[in-house]
C-alpha positions as CSV (number, residue, x, y, z in Angstrom):
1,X,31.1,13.2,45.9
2,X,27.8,14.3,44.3
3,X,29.4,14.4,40.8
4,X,27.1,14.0,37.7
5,X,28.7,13.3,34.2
6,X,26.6,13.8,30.8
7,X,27.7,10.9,28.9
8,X,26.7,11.2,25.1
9,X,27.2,8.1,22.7
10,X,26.0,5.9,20.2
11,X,28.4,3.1,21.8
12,X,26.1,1.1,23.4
13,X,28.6,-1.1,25.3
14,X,30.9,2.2,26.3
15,X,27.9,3.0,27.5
16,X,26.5,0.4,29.6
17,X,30.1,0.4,31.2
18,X,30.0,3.5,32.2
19,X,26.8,4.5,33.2
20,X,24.8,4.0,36.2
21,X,21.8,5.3,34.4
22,X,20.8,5.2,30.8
23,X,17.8,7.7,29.3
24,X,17.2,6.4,25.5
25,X,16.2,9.3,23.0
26,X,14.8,9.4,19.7
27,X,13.9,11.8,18.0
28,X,14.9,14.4,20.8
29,X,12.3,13.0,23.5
30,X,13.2,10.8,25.8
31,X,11.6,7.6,25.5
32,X,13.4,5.1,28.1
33,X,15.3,5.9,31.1
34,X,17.1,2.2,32.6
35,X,19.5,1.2,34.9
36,X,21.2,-0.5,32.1
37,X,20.7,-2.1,28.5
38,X,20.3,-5.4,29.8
39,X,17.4,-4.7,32.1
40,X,14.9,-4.9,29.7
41,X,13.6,-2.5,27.0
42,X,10.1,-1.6,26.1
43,X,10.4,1.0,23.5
44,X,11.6,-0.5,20.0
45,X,14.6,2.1,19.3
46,X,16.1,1.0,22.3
């Protein structure tokens, strides 16, 4: 369908549900892009 949704939470389980992708941000930057929270993080925010 080539459909992309901008998903926007601080819900991290919503989130990992609904997402394909995840892209951490702090402080406006992205810091972490991931498949999903359970993956594996490397910056501390996440």
């Amino acid at each position: 369908m080539a459909l992309t949704y901008l998903f926007i939470s601080h819900d991290i389980d919503a989130v990992n549900r609904i997402c394909d992708r995840i892209a951490v941000m702090y402080l406006g930057n992205i810091v972490e892009i991931l498949p999903n929270i359970n993956s594996g993080t490397l910056h501390p925010y996440t």
